[in-house]
N, CA, C and O atoms as CSV, one atom per row, in Angstrom:
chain,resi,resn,atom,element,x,y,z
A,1,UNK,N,N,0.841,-1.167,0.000
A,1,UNK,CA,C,0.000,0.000,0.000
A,1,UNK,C,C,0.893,1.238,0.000
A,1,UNK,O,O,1.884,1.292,0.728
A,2,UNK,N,N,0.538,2.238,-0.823
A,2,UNK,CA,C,1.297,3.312,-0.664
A,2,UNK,C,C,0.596,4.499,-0.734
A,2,UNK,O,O,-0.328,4.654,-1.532
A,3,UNK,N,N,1.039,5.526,0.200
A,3,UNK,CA,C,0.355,6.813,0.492
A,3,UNK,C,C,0.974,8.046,0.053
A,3,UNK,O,O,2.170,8.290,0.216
A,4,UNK,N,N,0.084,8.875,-0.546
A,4,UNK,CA,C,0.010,10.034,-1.348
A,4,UNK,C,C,0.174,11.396,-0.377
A,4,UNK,O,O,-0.979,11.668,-0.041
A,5,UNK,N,N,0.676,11.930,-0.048
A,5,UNK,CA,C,1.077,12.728,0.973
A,5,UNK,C,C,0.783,14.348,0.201
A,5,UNK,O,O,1.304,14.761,-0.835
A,6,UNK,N,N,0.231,14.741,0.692
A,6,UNK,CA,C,-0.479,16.321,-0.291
A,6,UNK,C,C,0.300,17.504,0.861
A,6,UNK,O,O,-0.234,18.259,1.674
A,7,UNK,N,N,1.901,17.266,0.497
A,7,UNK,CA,C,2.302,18.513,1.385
A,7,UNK,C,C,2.164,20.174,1.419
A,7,UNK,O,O,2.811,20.981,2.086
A,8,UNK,N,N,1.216,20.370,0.574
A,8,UNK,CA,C,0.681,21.844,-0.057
A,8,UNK,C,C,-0.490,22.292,1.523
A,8,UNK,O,O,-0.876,23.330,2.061
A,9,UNK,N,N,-0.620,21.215,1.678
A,9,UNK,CA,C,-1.895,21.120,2.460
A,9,UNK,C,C,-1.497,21.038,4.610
A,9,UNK,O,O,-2.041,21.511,5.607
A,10,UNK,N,N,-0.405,20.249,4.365
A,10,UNK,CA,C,0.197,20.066,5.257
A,10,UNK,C,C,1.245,21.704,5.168
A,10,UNK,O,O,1.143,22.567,6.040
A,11,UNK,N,N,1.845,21.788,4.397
A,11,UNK,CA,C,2.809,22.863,5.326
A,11,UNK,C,C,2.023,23.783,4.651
A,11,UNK,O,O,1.784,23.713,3.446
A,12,UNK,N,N,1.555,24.765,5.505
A,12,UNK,CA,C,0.964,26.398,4.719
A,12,UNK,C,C,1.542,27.637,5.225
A,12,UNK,O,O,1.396,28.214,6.302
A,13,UNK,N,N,2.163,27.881,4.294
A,13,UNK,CA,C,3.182,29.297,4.558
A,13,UNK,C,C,2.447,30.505,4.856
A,13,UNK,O,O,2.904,31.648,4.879
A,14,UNK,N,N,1.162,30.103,5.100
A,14,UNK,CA,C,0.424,31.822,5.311
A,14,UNK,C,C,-0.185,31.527,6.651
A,14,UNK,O,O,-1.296,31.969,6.944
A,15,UNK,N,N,0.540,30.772,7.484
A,15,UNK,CA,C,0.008,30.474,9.056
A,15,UNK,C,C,1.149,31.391,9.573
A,15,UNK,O,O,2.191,31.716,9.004
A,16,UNK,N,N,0.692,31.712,10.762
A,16,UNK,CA,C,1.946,32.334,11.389
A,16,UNK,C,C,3.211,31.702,11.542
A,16,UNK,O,O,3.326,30.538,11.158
A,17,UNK,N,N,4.203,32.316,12.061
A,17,UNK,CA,C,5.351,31.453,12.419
A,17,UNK,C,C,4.733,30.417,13.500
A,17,UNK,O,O,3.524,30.342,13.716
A,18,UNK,N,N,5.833,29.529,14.235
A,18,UNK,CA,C,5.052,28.889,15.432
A,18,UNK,C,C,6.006,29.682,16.820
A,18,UNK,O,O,7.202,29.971,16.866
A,19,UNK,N,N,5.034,29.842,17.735
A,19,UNK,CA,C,5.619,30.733,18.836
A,19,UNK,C,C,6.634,30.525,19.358
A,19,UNK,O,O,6.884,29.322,19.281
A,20,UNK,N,N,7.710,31.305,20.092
A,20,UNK,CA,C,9.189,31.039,20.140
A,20,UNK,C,C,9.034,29.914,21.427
A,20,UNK,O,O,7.957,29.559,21.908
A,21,UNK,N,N,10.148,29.531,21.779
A,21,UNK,CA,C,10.420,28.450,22.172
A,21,UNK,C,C,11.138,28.887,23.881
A,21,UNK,O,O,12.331,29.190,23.860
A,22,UNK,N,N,10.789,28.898,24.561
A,22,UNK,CA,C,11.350,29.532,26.291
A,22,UNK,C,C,12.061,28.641,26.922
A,22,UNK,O,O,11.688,27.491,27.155
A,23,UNK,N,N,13.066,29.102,27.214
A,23,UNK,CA,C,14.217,27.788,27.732
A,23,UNK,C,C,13.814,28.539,29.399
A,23,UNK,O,O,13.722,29.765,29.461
A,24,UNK,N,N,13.626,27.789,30.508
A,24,UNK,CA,C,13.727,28.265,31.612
A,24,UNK,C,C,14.732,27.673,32.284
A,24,UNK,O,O,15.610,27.335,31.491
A,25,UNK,N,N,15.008,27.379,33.486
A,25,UNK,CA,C,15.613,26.801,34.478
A,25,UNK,C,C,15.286,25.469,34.941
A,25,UNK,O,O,14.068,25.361,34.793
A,26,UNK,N,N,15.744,24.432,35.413
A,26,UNK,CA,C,15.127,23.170,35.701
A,26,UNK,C,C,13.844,23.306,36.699
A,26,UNK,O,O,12.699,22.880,36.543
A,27,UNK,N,N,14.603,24.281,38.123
A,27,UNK,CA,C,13.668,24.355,38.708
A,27,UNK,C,C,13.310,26.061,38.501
A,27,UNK,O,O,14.075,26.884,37.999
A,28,UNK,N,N,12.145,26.280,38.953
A,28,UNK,CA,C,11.817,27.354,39.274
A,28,UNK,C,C,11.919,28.120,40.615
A,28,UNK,O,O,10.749,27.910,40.936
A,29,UNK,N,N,12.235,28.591,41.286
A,29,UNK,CA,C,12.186,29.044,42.876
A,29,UNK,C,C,11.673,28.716,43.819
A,29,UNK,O,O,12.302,28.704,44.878
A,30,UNK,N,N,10.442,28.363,43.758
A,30,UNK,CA,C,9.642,27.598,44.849
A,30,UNK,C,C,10.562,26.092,44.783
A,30,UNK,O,O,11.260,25.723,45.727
A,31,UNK,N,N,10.434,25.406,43.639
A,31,UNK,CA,C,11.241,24.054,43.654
A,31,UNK,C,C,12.336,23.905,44.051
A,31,UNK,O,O,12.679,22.763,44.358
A,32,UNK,N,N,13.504,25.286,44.219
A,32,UNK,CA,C,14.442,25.508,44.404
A,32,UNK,C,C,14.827,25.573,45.819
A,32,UNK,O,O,15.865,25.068,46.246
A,33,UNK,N,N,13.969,26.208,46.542
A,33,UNK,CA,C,13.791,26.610,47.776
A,33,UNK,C,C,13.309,25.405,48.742
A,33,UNK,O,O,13.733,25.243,49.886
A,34,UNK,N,N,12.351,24.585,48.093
A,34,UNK,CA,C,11.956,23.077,48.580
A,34,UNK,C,C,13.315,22.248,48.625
A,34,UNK,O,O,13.651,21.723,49.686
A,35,UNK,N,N,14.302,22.095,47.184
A,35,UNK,CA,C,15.482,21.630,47.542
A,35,UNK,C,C,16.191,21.723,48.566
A,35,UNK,O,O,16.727,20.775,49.140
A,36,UNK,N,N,16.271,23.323,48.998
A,36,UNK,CA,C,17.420,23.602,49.922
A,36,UNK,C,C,16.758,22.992,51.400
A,36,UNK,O,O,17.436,22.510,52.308
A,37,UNK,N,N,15.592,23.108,51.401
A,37,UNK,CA,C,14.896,22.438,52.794
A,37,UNK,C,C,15.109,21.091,53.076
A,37,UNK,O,O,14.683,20.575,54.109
A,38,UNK,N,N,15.789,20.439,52.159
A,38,UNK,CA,C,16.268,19.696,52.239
A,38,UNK,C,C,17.992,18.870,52.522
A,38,UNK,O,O,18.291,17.682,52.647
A,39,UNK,N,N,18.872,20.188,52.540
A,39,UNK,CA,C,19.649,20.079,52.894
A,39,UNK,C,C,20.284,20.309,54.853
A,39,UNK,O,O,19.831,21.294,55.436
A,40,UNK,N,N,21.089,19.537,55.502
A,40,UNK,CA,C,21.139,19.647,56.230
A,40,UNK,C,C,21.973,21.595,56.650
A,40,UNK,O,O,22.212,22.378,55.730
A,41,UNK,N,N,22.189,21.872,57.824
A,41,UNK,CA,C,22.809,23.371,57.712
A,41,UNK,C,C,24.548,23.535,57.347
A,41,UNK,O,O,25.234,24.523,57.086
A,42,UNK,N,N,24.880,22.000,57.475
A,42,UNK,CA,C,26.241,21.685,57.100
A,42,UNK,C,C,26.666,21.856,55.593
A,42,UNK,O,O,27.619,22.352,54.993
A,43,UNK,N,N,25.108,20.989,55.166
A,43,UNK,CA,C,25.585,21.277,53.813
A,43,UNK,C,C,25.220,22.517,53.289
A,43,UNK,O,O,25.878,22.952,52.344
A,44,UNK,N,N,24.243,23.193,53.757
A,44,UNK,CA,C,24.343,24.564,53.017
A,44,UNK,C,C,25.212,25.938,53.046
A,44,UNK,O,O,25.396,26.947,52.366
A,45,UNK,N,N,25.714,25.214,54.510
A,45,UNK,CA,C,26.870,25.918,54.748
A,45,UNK,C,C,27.769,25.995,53.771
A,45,UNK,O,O,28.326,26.922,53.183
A,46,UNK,N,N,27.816,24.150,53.684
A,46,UNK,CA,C,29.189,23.908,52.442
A,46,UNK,C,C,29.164,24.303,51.205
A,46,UNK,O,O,30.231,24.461,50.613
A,47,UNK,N,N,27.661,24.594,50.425
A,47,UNK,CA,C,26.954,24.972,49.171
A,47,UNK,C,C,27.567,26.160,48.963
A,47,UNK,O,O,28.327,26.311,48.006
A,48,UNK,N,N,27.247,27.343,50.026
A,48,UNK,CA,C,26.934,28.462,50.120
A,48,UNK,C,C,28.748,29.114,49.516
A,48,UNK,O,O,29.053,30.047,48.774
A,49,UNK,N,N,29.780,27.861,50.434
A,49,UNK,CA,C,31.170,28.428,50.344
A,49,UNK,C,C,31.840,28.219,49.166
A,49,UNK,O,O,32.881,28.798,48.855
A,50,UNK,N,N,30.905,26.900,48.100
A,50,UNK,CA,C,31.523,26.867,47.165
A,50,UNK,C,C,30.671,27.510,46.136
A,50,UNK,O,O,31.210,27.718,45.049
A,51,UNK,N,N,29.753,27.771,46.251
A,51,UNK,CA,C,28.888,28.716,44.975
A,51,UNK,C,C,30.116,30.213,44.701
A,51,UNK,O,O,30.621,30.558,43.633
A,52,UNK,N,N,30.322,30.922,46.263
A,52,UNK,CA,C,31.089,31.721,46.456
A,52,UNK,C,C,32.641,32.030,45.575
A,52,UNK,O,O,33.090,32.876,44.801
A,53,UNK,N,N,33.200,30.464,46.410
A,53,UNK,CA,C,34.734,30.095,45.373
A,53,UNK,C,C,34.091,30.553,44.062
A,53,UNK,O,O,34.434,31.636,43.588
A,54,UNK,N,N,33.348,29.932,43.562
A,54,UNK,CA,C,32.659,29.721,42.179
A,54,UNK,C,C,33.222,31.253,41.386
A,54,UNK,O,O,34.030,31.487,40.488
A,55,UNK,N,N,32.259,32.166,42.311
A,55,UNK,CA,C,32.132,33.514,41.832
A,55,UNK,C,C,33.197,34.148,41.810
A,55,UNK,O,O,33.554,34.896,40.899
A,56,UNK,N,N,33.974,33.830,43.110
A,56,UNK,CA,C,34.923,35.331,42.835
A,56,UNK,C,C,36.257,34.234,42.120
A,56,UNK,O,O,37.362,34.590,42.529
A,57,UNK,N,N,36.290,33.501,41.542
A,57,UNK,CA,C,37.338,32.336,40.631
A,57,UNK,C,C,37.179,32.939,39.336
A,57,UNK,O,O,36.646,34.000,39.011
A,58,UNK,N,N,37.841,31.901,38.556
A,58,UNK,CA,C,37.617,32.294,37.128
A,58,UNK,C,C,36.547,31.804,36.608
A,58,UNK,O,O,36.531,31.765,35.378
A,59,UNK,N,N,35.375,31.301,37.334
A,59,UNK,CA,C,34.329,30.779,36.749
A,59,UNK,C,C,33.227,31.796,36.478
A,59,UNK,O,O,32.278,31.675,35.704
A,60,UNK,N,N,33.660,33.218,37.574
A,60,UNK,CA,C,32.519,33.996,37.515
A,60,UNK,C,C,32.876,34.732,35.983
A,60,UNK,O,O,32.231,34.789,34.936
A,61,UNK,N,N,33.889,35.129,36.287
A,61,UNK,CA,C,34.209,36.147,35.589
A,61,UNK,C,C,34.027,35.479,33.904
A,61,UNK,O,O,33.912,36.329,33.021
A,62,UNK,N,N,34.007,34.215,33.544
A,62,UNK,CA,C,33.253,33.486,32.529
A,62,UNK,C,C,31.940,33.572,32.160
A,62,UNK,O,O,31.652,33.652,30.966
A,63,UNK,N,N,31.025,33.569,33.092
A,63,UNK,CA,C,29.359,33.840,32.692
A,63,UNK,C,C,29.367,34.964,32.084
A,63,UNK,O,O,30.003,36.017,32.040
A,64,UNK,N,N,28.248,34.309,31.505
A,64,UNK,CA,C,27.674,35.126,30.271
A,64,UNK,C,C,27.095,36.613,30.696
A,64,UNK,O,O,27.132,37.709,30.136
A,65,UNK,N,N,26.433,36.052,32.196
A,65,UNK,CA,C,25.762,37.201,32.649
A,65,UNK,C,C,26.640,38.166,33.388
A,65,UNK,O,O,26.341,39.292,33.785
A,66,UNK,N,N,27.826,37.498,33.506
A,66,UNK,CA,C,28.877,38.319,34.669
A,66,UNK,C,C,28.487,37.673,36.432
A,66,UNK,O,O,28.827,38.389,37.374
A,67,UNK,N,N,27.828,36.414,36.697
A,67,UNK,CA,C,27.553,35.982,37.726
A,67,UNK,C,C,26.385,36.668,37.954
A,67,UNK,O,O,26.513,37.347,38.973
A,68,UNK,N,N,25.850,36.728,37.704
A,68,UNK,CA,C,24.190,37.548,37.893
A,68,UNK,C,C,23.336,36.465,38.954
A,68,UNK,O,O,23.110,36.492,40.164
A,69,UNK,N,N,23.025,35.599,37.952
A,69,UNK,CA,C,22.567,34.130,38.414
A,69,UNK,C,C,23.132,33.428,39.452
A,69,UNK,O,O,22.515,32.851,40.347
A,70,UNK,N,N,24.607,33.511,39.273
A,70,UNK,CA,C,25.313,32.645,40.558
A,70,UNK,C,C,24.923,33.495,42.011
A,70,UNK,O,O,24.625,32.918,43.057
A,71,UNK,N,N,25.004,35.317,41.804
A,71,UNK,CA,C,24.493,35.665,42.314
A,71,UNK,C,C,23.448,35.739,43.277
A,71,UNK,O,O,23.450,36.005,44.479
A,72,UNK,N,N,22.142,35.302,42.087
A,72,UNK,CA,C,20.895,35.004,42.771
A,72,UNK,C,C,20.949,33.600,43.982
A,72,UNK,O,O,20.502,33.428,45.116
A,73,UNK,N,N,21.539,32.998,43.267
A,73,UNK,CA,C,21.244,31.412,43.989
A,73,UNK,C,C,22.429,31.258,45.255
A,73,UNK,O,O,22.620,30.238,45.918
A,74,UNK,N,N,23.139,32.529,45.382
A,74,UNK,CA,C,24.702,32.233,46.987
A,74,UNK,C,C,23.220,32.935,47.489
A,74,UNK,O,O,22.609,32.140,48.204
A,75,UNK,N,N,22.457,34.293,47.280
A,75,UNK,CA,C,21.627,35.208,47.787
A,75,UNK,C,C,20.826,34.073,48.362
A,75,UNK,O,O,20.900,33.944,49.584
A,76,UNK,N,N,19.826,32.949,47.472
A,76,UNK,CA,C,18.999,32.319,48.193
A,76,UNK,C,C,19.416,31.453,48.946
A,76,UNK,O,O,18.995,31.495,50.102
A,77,UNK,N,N,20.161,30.614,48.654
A,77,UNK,CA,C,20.938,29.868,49.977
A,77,UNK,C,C,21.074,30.575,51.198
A,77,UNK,O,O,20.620,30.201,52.279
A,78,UNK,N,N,21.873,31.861,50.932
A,78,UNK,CA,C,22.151,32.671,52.302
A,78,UNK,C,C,20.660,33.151,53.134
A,78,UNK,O,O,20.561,33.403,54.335
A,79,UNK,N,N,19.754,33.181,52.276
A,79,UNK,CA,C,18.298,33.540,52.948
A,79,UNK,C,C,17.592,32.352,53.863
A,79,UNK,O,O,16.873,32.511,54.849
A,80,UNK,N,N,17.932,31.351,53.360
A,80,UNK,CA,C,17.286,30.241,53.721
A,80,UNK,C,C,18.369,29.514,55.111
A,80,UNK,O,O,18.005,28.774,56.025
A,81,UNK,N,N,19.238,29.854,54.929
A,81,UNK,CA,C,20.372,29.922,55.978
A,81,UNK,C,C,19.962,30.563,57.314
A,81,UNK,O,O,19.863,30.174,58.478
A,82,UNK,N,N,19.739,31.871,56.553
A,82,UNK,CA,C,19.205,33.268,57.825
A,82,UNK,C,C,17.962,33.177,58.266
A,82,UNK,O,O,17.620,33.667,59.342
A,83,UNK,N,N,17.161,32.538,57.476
A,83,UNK,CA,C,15.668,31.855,58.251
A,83,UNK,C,C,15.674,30.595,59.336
A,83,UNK,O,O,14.835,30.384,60.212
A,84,UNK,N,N,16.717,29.916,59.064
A,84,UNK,CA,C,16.957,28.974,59.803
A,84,UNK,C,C,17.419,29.096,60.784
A,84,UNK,O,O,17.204,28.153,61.545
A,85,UNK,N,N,18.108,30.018,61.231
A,85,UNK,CA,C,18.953,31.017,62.132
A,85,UNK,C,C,17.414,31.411,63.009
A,85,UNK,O,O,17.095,31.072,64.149
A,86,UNK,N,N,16.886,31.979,62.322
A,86,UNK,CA,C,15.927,32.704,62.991
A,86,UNK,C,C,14.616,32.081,63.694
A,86,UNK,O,O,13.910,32.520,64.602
A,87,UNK,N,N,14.557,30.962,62.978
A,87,UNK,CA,C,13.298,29.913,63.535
A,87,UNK,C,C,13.987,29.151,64.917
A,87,UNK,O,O,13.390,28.871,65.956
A,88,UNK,N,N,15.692,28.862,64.535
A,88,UNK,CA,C,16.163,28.326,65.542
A,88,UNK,C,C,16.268,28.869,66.774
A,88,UNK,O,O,16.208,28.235,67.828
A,89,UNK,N,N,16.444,30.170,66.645
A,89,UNK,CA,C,16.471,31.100,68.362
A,89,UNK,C,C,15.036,31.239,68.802
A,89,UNK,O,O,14.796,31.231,70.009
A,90,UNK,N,N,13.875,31.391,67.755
A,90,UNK,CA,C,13.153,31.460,68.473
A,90,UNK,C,C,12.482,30.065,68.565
A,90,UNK,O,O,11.508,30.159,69.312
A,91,UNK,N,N,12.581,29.249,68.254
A,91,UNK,CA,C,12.292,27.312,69.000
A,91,UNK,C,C,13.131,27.608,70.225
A,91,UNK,O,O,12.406,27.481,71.211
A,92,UNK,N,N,14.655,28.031,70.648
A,92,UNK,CA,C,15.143,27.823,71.745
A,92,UNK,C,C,14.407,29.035,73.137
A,92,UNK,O,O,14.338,28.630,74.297
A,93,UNK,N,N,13.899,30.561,72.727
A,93,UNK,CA,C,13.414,31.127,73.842
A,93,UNK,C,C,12.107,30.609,73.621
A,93,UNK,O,O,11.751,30.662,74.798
A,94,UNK,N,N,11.041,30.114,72.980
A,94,UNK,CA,C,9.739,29.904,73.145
A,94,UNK,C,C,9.998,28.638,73.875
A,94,UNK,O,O,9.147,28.300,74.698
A,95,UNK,N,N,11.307,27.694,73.660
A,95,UNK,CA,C,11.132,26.347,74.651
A,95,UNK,C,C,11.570,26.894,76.001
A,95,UNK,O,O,11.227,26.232,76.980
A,96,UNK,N,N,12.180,27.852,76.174
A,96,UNK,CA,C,12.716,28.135,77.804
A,96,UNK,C,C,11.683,29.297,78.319
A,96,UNK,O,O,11.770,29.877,79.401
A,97,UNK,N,N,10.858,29.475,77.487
A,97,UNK,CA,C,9.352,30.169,78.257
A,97,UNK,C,C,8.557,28.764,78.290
A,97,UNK,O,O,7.597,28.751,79.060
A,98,UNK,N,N,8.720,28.018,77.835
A,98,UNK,CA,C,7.360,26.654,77.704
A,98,UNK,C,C,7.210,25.958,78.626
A,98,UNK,O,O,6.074,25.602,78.939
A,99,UNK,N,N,8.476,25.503,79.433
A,99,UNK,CA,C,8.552,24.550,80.167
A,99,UNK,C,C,8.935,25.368,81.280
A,99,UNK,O,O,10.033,24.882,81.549
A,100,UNK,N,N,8.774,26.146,81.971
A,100,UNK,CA,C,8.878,26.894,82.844
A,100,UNK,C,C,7.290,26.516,83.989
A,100,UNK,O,O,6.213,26.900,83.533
A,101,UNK,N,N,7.287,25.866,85.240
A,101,UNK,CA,C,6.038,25.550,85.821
A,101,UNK,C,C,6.252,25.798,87.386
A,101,UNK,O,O,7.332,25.882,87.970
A,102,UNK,N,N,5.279,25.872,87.795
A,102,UNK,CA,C,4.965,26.481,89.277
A,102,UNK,C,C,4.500,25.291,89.791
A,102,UNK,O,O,3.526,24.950,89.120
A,103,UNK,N,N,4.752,24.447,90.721
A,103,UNK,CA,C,4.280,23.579,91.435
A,103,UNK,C,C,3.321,24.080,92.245
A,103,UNK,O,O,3.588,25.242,92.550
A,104,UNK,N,N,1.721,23.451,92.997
A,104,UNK,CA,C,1.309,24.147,93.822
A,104,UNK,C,C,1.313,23.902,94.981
A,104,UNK,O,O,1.900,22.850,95.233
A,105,UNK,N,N,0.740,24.631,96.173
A,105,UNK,CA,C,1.374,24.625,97.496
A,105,UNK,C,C,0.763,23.080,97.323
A,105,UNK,O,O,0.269,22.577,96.314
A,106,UNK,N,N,1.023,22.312,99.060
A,106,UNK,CA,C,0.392,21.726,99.097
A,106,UNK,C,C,-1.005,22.261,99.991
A,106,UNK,O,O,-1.035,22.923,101.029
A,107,UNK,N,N,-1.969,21.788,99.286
A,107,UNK,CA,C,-3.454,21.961,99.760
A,107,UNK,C,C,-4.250,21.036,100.561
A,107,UNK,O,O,-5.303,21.255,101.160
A,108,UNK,N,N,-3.472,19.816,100.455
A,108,UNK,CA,C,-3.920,18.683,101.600
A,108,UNK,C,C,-3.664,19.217,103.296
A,108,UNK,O,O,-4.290,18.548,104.117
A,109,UNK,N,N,-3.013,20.077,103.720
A,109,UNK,CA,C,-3.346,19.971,105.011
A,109,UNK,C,C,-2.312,19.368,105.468
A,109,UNK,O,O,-1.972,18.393,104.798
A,110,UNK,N,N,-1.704,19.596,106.351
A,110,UNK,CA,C,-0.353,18.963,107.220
A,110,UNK,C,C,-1.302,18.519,108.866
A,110,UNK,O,O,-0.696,18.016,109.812
């Protein structure tokens, strides 16, 4: 069996182009930010020091953007760092107001 293929019909040059094509990032920020919640504070510590090397090396000064991007992502690490910081002091004074208790007299009577 053989088929007759009517490419006049199939490709039509008076359609628009087809819309451009958007390269994004693997993740997007929220996904990005879910990652790092997943790292322990050791390792983001350790992330944070080599994104850094990264930048001020000869790797920054290579991007396209001039480190723009590497930029963004030492910035969000370091945020998510400094939140962690901050949830942690206050878990430690809300636990040393929590457990703080008054025994009462005794009321039985001697």
């Amino acid at each position: 069996m053989r088929f007759s293929i009517d490419w006049e019909k199939i490709i039509n040059d008076d359609e628009d182009p087809p819309a451009e094509l958007m390269v994004t990032s693997a993740m997007d920020g929220e996904e990005h930010k879910e990652g790092l919640s997943n790292l322990s504070n050791t390792e983001l510590t350790e992330k944070i020091r080599r994104l850094k090397r990264s930048l001020s090396g000869t790797i920054g000064a290579r991007l396209s953007d001039g480190g723009k991007k590497l930029r963004a992502n030492i910035k969000l690490h370091e945020g998510e760092l400094e939140r962690r910081q901050r949830v942690g002091s206050q878990k430690v004074h809300v636990s040393s107001q929590q457990y703080r208790c008054h025994l009462p007299t005794n009321t039985w009577g001697d």
